[in-house]
KEVEXTOR-591510 format. One record per residue (C-alpha): residue number from 1; y, z, x. Coordinates in Angstrom, 1 decimal, decimal comma, padded with zeros to 4 digits. Example, Ala and Ser with C-alpha at 12.3 -4.5 7.8 and 13.67 -1.06 7.14 Angstrom:
<nodes>
+-----+--------+--------+--------+
: seq :      Y :      Z :      X :
+-----+--------+--------+--------+
:   1 : -004,5 :  007,8 :  012,3 :
:   2 : -001,1 :  007,1 :  013,7 :
+-----+--------+--------+--------+
</nodes>
This chain:
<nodes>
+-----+--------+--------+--------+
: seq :      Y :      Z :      X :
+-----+--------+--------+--------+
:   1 : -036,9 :  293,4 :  075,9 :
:   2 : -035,5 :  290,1 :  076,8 :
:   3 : -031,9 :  292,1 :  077,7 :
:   4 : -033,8 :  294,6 :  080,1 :
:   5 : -035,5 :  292,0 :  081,5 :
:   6 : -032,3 :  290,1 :  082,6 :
:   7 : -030,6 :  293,2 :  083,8 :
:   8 : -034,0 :  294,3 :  085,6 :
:   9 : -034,5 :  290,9 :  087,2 :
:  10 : -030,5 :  290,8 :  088,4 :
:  11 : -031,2 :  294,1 :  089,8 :
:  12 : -033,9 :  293,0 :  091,7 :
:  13 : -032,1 :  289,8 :  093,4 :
:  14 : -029,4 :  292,1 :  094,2 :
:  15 : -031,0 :  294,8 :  095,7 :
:  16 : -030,8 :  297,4 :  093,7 :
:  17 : -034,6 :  298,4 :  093,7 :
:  18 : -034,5 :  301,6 :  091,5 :
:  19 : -032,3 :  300,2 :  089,0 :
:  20 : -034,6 :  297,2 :  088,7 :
:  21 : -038,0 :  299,4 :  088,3 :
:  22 : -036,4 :  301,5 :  085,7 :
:  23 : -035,3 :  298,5 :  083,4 :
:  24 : -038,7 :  296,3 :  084,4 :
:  25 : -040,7 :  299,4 :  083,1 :
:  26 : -038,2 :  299,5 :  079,7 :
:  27 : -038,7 :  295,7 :  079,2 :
:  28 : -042,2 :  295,7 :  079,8 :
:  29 : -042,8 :  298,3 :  077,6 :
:  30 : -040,6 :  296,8 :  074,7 :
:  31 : -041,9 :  293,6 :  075,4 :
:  32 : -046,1 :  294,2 :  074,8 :
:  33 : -047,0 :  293,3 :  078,4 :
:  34 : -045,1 :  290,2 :  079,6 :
:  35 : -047,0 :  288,7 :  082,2 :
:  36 : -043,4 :  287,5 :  084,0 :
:  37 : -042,3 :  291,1 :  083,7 :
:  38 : -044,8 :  292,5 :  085,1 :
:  39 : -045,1 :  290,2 :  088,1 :
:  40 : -041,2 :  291,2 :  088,7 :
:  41 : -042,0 :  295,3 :  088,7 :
:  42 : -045,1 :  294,5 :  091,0 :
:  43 : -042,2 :  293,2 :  093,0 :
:  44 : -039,9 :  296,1 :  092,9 :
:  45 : -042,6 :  298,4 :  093,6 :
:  46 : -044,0 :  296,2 :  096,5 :
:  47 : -040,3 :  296,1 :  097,8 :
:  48 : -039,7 :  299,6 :  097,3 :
:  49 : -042,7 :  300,9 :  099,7 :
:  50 : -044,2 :  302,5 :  096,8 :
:  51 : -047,5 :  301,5 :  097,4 :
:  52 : -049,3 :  304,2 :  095,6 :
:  53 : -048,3 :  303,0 :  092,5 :
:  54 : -048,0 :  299,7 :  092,9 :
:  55 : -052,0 :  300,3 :  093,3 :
:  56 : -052,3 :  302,5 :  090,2 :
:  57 : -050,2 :  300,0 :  088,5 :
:  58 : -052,5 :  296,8 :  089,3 :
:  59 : -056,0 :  298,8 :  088,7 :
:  60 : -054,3 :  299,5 :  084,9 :
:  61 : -053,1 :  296,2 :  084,4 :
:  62 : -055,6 :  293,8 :  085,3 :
:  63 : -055,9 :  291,6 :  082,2 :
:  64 : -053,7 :  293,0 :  079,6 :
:  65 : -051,0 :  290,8 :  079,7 :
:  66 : -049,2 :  288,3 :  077,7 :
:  67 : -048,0 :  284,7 :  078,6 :
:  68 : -049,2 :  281,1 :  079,8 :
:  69 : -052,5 :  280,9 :  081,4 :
:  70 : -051,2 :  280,3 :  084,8 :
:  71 : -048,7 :  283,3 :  084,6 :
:  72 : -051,5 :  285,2 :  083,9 :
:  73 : -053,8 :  283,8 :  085,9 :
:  74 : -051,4 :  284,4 :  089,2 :
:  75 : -050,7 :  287,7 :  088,3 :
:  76 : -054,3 :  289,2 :  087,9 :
:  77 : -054,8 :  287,5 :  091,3 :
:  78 : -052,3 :  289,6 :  092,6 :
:  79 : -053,0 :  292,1 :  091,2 :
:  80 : -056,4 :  292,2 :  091,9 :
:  81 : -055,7 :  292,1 :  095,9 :
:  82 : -053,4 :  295,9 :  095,1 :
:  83 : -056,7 :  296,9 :  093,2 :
:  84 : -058,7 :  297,4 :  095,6 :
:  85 : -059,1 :  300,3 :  098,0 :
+-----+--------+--------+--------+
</nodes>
């Protein structure tokens, strides 16, 4: 999880949106709902114009994942502004 992660994360920064959802939905997967993760594919998505399931994405989300208290705080924030309709 920690590999795809890296390489999903890289991908983003450079630019290379598709590559970076494919591994951020692999790592997130692998690694039982990783708060940073998830916050990175919300990016991708975002970045990527696709909306629609950037939407579906935060109305499943909402406070299942893993990490600090802040992470997680953050990303249901965020998450809970692409929630709505």
């Amino acid at each position: 999880a920690q590999l795809l992660s890296a390489c999903g994360e890289l991908a983003l920064v450079m630019g290379d949106l598709g590559k970076a959802t494919e591994r951020l939905t692999g790592a997130l997967s692998q690694s039982k709902g990783s708060a940073t993760v998830a916050a990175l594919l919300a990016e991708a998505l975002l970045r990527q114009g696709r909306f629609k399931e950037l939407r579906a994405f935060a109305r499943a989300g909402r406070g299942r994942f893993t990490g600090s208290e802040s992470e997680r705080e953050r990303l249901d924030q965020a998450l809970a502004l692409w929630a709505r309709e």
